[in-house]
Every structure is written in structure tokens, then in C-alpha cells.
N, C-alpha and C positions, 0 to 999 in steps of 0.2 A: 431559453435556458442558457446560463452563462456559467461557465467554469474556470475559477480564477486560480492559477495550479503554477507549478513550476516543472520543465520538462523531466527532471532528476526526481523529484520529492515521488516519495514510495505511497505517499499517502494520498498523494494529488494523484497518480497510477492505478491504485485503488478505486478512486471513483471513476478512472475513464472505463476500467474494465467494467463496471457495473452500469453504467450509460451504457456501452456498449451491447452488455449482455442483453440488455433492456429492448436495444434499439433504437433509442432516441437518440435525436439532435442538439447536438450544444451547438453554444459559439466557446470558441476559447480564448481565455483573454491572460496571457503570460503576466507574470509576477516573479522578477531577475530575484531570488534571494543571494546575491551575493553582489552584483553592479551596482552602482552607488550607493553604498554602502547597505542594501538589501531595501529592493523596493517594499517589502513588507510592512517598513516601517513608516513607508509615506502618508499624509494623513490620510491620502483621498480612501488608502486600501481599512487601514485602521479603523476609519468611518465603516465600514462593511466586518473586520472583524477585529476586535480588542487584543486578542490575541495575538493578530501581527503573524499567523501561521499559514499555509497552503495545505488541503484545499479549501475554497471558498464556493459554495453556489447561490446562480440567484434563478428563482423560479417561481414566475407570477409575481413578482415583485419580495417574492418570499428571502429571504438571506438566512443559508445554512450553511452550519459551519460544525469541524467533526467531523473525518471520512466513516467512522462507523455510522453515527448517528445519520449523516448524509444517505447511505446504502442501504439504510433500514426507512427512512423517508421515501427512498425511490421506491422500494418493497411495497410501501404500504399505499403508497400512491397511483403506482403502476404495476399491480402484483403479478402481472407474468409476463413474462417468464419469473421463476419466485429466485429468490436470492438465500430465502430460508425454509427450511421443512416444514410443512404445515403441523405434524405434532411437536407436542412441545418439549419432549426427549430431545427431539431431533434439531427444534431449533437451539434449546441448552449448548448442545454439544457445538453446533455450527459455531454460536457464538462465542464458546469457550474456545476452537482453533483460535478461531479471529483475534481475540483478546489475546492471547497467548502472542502473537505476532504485533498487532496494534499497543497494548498495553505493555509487555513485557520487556518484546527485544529493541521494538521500536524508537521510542522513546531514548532510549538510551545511547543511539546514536545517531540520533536527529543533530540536523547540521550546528543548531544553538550548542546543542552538549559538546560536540566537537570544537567548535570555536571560542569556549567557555577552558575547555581543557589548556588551548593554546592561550590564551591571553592571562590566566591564574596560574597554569600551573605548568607553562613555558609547552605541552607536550609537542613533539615534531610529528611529522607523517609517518614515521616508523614506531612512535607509540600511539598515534591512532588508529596504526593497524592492529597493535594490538590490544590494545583496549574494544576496539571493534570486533574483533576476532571472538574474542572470548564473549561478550555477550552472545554475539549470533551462535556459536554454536550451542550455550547452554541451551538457548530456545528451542533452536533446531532438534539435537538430540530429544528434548523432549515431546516437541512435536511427531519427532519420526517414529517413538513409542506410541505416543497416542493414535497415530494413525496406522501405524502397523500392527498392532494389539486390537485393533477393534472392527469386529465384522460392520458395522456398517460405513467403512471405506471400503469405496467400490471404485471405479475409473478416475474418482475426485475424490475429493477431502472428503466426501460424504454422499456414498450413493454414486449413481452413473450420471450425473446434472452438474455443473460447477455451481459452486454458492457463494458466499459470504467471505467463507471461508478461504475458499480458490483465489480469490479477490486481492486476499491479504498476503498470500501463500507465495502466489508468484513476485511482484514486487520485494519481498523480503530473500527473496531469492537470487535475484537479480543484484541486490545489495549484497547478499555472502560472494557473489562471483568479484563483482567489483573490488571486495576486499580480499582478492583472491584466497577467498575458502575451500577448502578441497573438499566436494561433495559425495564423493565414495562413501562415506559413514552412514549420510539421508536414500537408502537405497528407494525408501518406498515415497521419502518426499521427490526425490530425481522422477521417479515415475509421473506422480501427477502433473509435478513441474511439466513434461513431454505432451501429455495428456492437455492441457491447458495452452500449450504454445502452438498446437496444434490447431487451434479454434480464430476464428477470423478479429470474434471480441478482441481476445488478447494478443493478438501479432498488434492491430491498431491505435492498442493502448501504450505499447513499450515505447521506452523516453526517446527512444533514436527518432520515430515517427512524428516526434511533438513539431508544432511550427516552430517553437523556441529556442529545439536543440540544437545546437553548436553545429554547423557544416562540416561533413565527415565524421562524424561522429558517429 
């Protein structure tokens, strides 16, 4: 199994923590998006995915692409430890966190959007932060409703198990800190967050850990 990811990408973080949770073995194979002018874009990787995005897996010769869709293939192929609740209330809702991080806030400040900003529309790093800003918290606050309104948060996004959703949760978290977010307002997303850093998965998926990431870092 191969994971073609970039040590920063929230998305490529995503799947390490679900390997992880898993227990399987990858190999990891870096993808610079931003050194020569974003390896993303070289053919060999484009040949693996059109998109030109991180992450990427290849398993049994299989190439998947999509950190949801990736973490719902590892589920369904390796389903335990499970990633999502076996009723289907319960996966709804898993999947609605997740979306809510992956679809919503994500996106939007994914490194293209940020680097689209600068070259159209001149922005510098003191209005990517805030532009950054302001999306992650709309998410956030909404997230931290969803999960503090609903009895079944329990130690994690859902239940005393990390899931799917935990997956998505902490990475996107990890990005508010970098955009120095002030996390006071997420009192019950700060809990999981705790809850999740505490687990061995998730110490070995954070980007400082990557073979990729920057020395000192």
C-alpha cells in the first residue's frame, strides 16, 4: 500500500490517521506541492490522478483518490476497527461532521484557492489570513453546535471510538491553530481535539512526523 500525500495537506492527514487507526502499513511516497512549481503537476503523478491533488493511494494495484472516499474504502475493506457506525443514523451523521470539514471549510482554503487569491486578485498573507479565518470559523462554530447539542457525542465526534469524523476534525484543527485561530469559542471541539491527540493513531499522523516535513519543524 502506497500513500502519495504531502506532509502539510489536511487531507493527506486524514488518510494517515485512518491507516493508522486501521493499523496498516503504507509506504509513503512525498508529493512537494509547492517545489518546482508543485510536483502535483508532473505527468508521472497526473498519470495516477487527474486532479493533480494529494492524497493519492495505491492498493493492489487499485489507485484511489478522495480522502473521504479513500477512508470509506479502507472501512469497507478492512472494517475493524470501523471508521463508521454500523446503524445508519449513526453513519448519516458521522458523515455529515466529515462533510461539514471536508466539503465545506476545507475546500476553501486548500492551497490552489490560496494561491488563485494571490495571482488574480494580488491578496498578501495578512488577507489570507483573513479570508482563512473567516471560513474556518463559520465551520467550526457550526460544528461545535453540532456536537455539543447532540447526545450522541461521547469522548469523540461520535460515541467513545474515534471515526470518520475524528479523522477530518483534527487536521482541520490543526489548520485553525496555524492560522492562529483562537480556540476558546470550540470548547467541546478543543475536548475531542485532546481526546484524539491523546491516541498513538493520531500523534503519528501529525505533519511534524511526515519524512517530508521541513527539519525543525
Amino acid at each position: 500500500m502506497v500513500l502519495y500525500g504531502y506532509w502539510r495537506s489536511s487531507a493527506a492527514y486524514r488518510v494517515r490517521i485512518a491507516l493508522n487507526l486501521k493499523g496498516l502499513d503504507y509506504e509513503s511516497r512525498p508529493v512537494h506541492l509547492i517545489n518546482n512549481g508543485g510536483e502535483q503537476h508532473a505527468p508521472e503523478f497526473q498519470a495516477l490522478n487527474p486532479q493533480e491533488l494529494v492524497p493519492c493511494l495505491v492498493d493492489q494495484g487499485r489507485v484511489l483518490t478522495q480522502s473521504m472516499a479513500i477512508m470509506e474504502y479502507l472501512d469497507e475493506t478492512r472494517p475493524t476497527p470501523a471508521l463508521l457506525p454500523a446503524d445508519p443514523a449513526g453513519r448519516a451523521r458521522v458523515r455529515a461532521l466529515a462533510q461539514v470539514v471536508g466539503c465545506d471549510i476545507h475546500p476553501l482554503g486548500n492551497l490552489r484557492v490560496l494561491q488563485h487569491l494571490v495571482t488574480q486578485f494580488g491578496a498578501d498573507d495578512a488577507a489570507k489570513g483573513v479570508w482563512s479565518r473567516h471560513w474556518i470559523g463559520l465551520g467550526l462554530q457550526a460544528l461545535e453546535t453540532m456536537l455539543a447539542g447532540n447526545v450522541a457525542t461521547g469522548r469523540f465526534c461520535h460515541g467513545d471510538s474515534p471515526s470518520m469524523a475524528d479523522a477530518c476534525l483534527v487536521p482541520q484543527v490543526y489548520n485553525a491553530v496555524r492560522w492562529k485561530m483562537p480556540m476558546d469559542d470550540y470548547p467541546t471541539i478543543r475536548r475531542i481535539h485532546e481526546a484524539c491527540q491523546a491516541l498513538d493513531a493520531f500523534q503519528r499522523a501529525v505533519p511534524e512526523a511526515q519524512p517530508d516535513a521541513p527539519k525543525g519543524s
